[in-house]
N, C-alpha and C positions, 0 to 999 in steps of 0.2 A: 662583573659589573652589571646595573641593572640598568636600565633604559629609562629614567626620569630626570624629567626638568629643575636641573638646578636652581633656575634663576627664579622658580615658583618657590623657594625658601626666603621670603622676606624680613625685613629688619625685627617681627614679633609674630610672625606667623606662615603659612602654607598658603598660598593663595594666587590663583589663576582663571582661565574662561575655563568653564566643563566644555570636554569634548576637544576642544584643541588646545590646552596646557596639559590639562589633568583629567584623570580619566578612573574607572575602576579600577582597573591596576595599580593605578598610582596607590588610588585610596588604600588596597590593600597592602603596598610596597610600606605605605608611612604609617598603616597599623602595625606592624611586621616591626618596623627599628623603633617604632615609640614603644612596644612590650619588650624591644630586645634592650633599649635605654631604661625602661624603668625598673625591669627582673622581675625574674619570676615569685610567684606568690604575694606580688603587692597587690591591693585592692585600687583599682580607679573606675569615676564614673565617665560615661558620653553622653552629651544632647547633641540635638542637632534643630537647626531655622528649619523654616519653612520653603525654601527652597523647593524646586521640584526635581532637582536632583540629590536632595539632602540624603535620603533614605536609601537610595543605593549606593552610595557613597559610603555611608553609614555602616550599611553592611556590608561590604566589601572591604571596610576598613575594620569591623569587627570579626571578619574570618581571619585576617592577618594578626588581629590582637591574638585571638584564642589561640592560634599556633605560639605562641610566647610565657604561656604557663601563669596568665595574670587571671585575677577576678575581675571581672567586669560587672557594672553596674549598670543598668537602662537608667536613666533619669529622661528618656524621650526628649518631646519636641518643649523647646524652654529657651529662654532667654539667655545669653552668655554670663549675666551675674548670676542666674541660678546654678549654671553649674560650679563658677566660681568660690559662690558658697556651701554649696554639699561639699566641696573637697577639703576646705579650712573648718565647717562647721561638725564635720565626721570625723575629720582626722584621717582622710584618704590621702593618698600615696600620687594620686594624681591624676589627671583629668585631661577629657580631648571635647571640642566641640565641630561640630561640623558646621562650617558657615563664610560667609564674603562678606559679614561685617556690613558696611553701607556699600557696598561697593554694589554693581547693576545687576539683574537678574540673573545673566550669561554667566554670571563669576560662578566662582564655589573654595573652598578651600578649607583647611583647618587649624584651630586655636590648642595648642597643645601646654599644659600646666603641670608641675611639678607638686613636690611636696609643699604645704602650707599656701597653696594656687599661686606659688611663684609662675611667673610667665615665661615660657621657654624661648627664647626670644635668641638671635643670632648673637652669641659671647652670652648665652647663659643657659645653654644644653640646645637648641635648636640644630647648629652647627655639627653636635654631635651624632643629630637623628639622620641629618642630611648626611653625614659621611658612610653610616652603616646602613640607610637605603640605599647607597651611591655603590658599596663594595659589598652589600649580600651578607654583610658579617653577622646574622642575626641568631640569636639564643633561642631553638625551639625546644619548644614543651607541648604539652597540652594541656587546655584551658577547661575548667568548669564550666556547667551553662553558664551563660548570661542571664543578670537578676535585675526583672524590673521592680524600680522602687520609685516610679514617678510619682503613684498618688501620695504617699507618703512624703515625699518632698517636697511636693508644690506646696501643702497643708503647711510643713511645720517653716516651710520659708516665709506666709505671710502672716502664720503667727511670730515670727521672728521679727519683721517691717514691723509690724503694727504694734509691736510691744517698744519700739525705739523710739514713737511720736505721741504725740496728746493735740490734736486739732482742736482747741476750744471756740469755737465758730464756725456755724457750718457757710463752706464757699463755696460757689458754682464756680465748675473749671468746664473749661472743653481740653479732651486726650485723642489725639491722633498719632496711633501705633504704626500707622503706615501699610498694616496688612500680614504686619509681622510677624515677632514670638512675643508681642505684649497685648496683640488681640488678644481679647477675654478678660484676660489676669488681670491686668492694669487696673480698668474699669472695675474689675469688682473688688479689688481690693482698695481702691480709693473709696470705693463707695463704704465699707468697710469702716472707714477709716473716718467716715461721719461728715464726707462731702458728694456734691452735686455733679455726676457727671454725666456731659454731653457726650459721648464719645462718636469718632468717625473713622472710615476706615479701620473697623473693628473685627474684620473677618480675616482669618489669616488665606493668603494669596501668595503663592509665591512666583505668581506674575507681576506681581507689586503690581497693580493694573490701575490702585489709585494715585499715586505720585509715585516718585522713585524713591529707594530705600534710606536717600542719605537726606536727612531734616536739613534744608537750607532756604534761605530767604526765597526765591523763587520755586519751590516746590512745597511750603507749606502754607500757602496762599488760602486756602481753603478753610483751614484752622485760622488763620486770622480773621475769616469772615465770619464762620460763627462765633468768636467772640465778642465781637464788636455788635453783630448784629442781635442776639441772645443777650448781651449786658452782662458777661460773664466776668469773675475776676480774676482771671487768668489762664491761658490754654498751653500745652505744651507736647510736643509731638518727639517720638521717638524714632532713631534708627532701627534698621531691621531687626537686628538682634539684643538692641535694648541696651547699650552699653552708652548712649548719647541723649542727653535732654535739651531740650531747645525750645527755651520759654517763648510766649507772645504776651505784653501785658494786657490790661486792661481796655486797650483802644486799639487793640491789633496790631500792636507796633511788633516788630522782629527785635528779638534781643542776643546779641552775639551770646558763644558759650564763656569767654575769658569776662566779660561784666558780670554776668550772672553768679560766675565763679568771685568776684570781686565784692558782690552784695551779700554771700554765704560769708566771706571774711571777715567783713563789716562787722554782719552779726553775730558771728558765732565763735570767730578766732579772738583767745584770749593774749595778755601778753606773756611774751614768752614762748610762748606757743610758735611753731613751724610752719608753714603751708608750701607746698610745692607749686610751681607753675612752668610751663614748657615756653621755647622763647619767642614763640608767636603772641604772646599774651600783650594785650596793652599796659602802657606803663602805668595804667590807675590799679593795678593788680599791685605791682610790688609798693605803691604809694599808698594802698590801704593796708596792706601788713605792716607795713612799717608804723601807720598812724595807730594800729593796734597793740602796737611794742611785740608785734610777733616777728618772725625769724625768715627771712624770705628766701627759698633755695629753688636756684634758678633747676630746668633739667632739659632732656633732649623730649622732644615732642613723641608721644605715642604711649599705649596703655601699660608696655613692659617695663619702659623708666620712668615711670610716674610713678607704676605702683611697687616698683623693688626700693626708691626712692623714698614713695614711703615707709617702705617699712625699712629701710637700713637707716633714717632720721626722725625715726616715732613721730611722722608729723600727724596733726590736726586734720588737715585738708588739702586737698589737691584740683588743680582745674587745667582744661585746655579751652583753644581758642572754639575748638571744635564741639562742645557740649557734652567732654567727660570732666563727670563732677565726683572728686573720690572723699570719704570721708573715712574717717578711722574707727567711729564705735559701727562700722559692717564691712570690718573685716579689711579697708582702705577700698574698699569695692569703687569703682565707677558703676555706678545703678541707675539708670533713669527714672527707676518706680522709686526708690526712696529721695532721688532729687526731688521728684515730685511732691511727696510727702512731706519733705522740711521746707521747701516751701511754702507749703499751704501753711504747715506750722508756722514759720516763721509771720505769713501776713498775718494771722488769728492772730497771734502773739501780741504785735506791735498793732496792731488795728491801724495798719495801713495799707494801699494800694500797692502794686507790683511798680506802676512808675514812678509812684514818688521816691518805693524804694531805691531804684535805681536811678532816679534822678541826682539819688546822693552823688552817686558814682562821679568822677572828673572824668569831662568826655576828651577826646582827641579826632581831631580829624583822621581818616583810617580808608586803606582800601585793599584790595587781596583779592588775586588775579593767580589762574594757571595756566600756567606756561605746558603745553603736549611737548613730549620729550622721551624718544625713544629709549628705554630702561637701560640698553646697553651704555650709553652716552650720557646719561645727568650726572651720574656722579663723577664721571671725567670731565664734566664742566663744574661743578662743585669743587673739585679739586685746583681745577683752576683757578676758579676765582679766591679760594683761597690761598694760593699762590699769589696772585696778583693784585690782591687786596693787601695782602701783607704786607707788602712792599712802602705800602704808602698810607694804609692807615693805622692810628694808634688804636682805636677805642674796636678792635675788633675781638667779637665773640664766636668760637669755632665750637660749641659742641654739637651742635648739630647743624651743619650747613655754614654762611657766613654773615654774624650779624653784625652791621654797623649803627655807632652813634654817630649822627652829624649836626654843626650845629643849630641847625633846625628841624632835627627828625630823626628819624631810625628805618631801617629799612632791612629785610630780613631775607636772603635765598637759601629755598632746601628743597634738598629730594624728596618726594614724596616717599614713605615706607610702603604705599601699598600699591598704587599707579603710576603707571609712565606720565611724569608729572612735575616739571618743578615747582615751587609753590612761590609766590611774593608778596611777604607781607609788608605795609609802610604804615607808618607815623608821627604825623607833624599836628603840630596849635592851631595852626590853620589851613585850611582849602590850599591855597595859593603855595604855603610850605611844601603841602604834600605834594602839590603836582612835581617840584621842581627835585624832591628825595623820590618818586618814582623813577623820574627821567634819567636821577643818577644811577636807583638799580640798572634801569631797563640798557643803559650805555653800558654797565660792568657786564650784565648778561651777554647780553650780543657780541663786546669781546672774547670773554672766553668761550661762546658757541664756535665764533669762527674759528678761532686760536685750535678749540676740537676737532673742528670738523676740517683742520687742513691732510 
C-alpha cells in the first residue's frame, strides 16, 4: 500500500495544497498508475501552468511515467486546452497536465485525459488510477526519452484557432490572462487575428501576484477599468490555465459565464441542434435554446460532464455558470482564447455592442454565495438534504447536489468538485423573491448541517 491522499482524487481531477496534500512523491506515485492505467507503448503528451511548483512536480511525475514503458511527449508550459488538443488533434492515447486550475497559488495538482481527451474523472478511469496508486499494482517497463514538441504545437494550434474564425472588423478588446498560461499566446494571437489588444497581467507569474487565478467579479476589477477607461469593445480575462473566459462589456460591466453562454446560443445554435448546460445555469439559458428550436440537456457541473456530455449527444455548445464555453467544431474544447475569438466574431458580424448583445438576454434576479465546509462533511450534508428534501418536494432535481423549483424561484445546493465548499445558487423575477428562495435554502442548509454534525 502506498502512502497518498485519497481524498486529493476529486470528482475530475487530482488536486490539493503542495507540500501538505501532495508532494513529489505523490507526483511520481500518480505518474507510476496513470502509465500503469494507460500501458505500455501508448504515446501521451504533458503540460504543466506556471505554478512554481509545476516543474518539479512535472518531473517527478515523469520519472514515474518513464518506469511504465509509455512515450512521452513535452508539450511544456501551455494552457489546459492546448494540451487537450494535441491529444484529440494527433490521435494520442492520452494526456496529463500539471495544474490547480483557478484554484490559489498554494494548490497544485493534475488533469489526467484518456483516448480522444476523454477526462478521466471519478466513474471514468480516475477511480481506477486512485486504486493502483493506493495498492502499488503498477506495470513497469522502461520508457524512451521524453520528446519535446512544444514549438511545433503551439504554431500549429493557432493556425488551427485562426483558420475556425474571420474577424471582419477590427475591435479593440482589453485580455487579462491573470499571469498565467495565456500570457503571451493570448495577446498574440488575437492580434493575429486582426484585433486591438490591450493586454494586462501579461507576464506569466506563478505568484499570480496580479489578482488571483480564478476570474470573478471582485478580482477582475482592473480589466473593467481599462475598458471603460480606453473605450474598448470588450475585455475578457482568463483563468490560470485558460480553460475559463469571463467577458466585461463595453462599459465595464461583469458578465456571468451562464449569459454569455446564453448569447453564444442565441447566435449560433441552430434548430435542432443541442446545447449542454450544468444546473447552476440561469433559466434564460434553457429559455434561449428552446426559443432556437435546439434541444436543451440539462448536466452535472464541471469540465468532465460537460465535455463526455458532449460528445455522447453530438451537441453544438456547452456552457457553465462559471466561464467554461465548449463548442464542438474544437474538438467540444472549453477554450478561453477561441471564446474569445467568436466573440469578437460574433460582434464584427452583427455590428453590435457586447451589451446590447446581451441585453437580449432575459435577466433574473440572481445571487451565489459559498458556504466553507469541511470536505469530509458536505457531501454528508448533500445527502441529506437530499433525503429531506424528498420528502416534501416534488420539483426536485438530484444530479448534481439538490435543486428545487419553487413557486417564485429556484434555488440550487452542491458540493464543490474541487474545494471545501458548498456552493448556493438562487433565482427569482424579483429582488424581494429572491431574498425569501435564499432564506429557504439557507433554512434547508442549516438543517441538515446540524442533523450532520450530531
Amino acid at each position: 500500500m502506498n502512502d497518498i491522499n485519497e481524498a486529493l482524487f476529486k470528482a475530475y481531477d487530482i488536486r490539493g495544497i503542495y507540500s501538505k496534500d501532495l508532494d513529489e512523491n505523490t507526483a511520481e506515485i500518480v505518474g507510476r498508475a496513470f502509465g500503469s492505467y494507460i500501458g505500455k507503448g501508448k504515446r501521451i503528451v504533458i503540460g504543466l501552468d506556471v505554478r512554481n511548483s509545476s516543474r518539479t512536480l512535472m518531473d517527478h511525475m515523469l520519472k514515474g511515467m518513464r518506469e511504465s514503458g509509455l512515450k512521452i511527449f513535452d508539450i511544456g508550459v501551455v494552457p489546459t486546452p492546448v494540451v487537450y488538443f494535441t491529444i484529440v488533434h494527433y490521435g494520442f492515447d492520452g494526456g496529463a497536465m500539471v495544474t490547480a486550475s483557478h484554484n490559489p497559488k498554494e494548490w497544485n495538482g493534475f488533469k489526467l485525459f484518456g483516448t480522444k481527451g476523454a477526462v478521466l474523472g471519478l466513474g471514468s478511469g480516475l477511480e481506477k488510477i486512485r486504486d493502483i496508486a493506493r495498492n502499488g499494482s503498477f506495470q513497469i517497463f522502461e520508457s524512451p526519452d521524453v520528446e519535446d514538441i512544444s514549438q511545433k504545437i503551439l504554431s500549429d494550434y493557432e493556425s488551427f484557432l485562426l483558420g475556425k474564425v474571420k474577424i471582419g472588423r477590427k475591435l479593440r478588446i482589453g485580455v487579462d490572462p491573470g499571469n498565467g498560461c495565456y500570457s503571451g499566446i493570448a495577446s498574440r494571437i488575437l492580434s493575429k487575428a486582426g484585433l486591438e489588444v490591450l493586454p494586462i497581467n501579461n507576464e506569466p507569474d506563478g505568484n499570480f501576484s496580479s489578482r488571483a487565478p480564478e476570474p470573478k467579479a471582485d478580482t477582475i476589477t482592473q480589466l473593467m477599468k481599462l475598458v471603460k477607461e480606453h473605450g474598448l469593445d470588450f475585455g475578457v480575462a482568463f483563468d490560470s490555465d485558460g480553460d475559463r473566459a469571463i467577458f466585461v462589456d463595453e462599459n465595464g460591466a461583469f458578465i456571468r459565464g451562464d449569459i454569455a453562454f446564453a448569447a453564444f446560443v442565441k447566435s449560433l445554435l441552430s434548430n435542432g441542434e443541442k446545447a449542454v448546460y450544468e444546473v447552476s445555469c440561469s433559466k434564460s439559458v434553457e429559455e434561449e435554446i428552446l426559443k432556437k428550436g435546439g434541444i436543451p440537456i440539462l448536466s452535472r457541473t464541471g469540465r468532465a460532464f460537460i465535455l463526455n456530455t458532449m460528445s455522447k449527444e453530438n451537441a453544438r455548445l456547452g456552457g457553465e455558470i462559471a466561464g467554461h464555453l465548449y463548442f464542438s467544431e474544437i474538438y467540444n474544447a472549453d477554450d478561453a482564447l477561441y471564446a474569445t475569438l467568436k466573440m469578437a466574431e460574433l460582434l464584427s458580424a452583427k455590428n453590435t455592442t457586447l451589451s446590447k448583445l446581451i441585453g437580449e438576454i432575459p435577466k433574473y434576479s440572481t445571487k451565489a454565495l459559498e458556504i466553507d465546509v469541511d470536505d469530509k462533511y458536505k457531501y454528508n450534508i448533500i445527502d441529506k438534504l437530499r433525503e429531506n428534501l424528498g420528502k416534501k418536494e416534488k420539483n426536485l432535481i438530484t444530479i448534481d447536489g439538490v435543486k428545487i423549483t419553487l413557486t417564485n424561484g429556484w434555488f440550487l445546493l452542491r458540493a464543490s468538485n474541487t474545494s471545501p465548499k458548498i456552493r448556493l445558487v438562487a433565482e427569482a423575477s424579483t429582488d424581494e423573491d429572491l431574498d425569501s428562495v435564499v432564506s429557504k435554502a439557507m433554512l434547508e442548509f442549516n438543517l441538515a448541517l446540524d442533523e450532520v454534525s450530531k
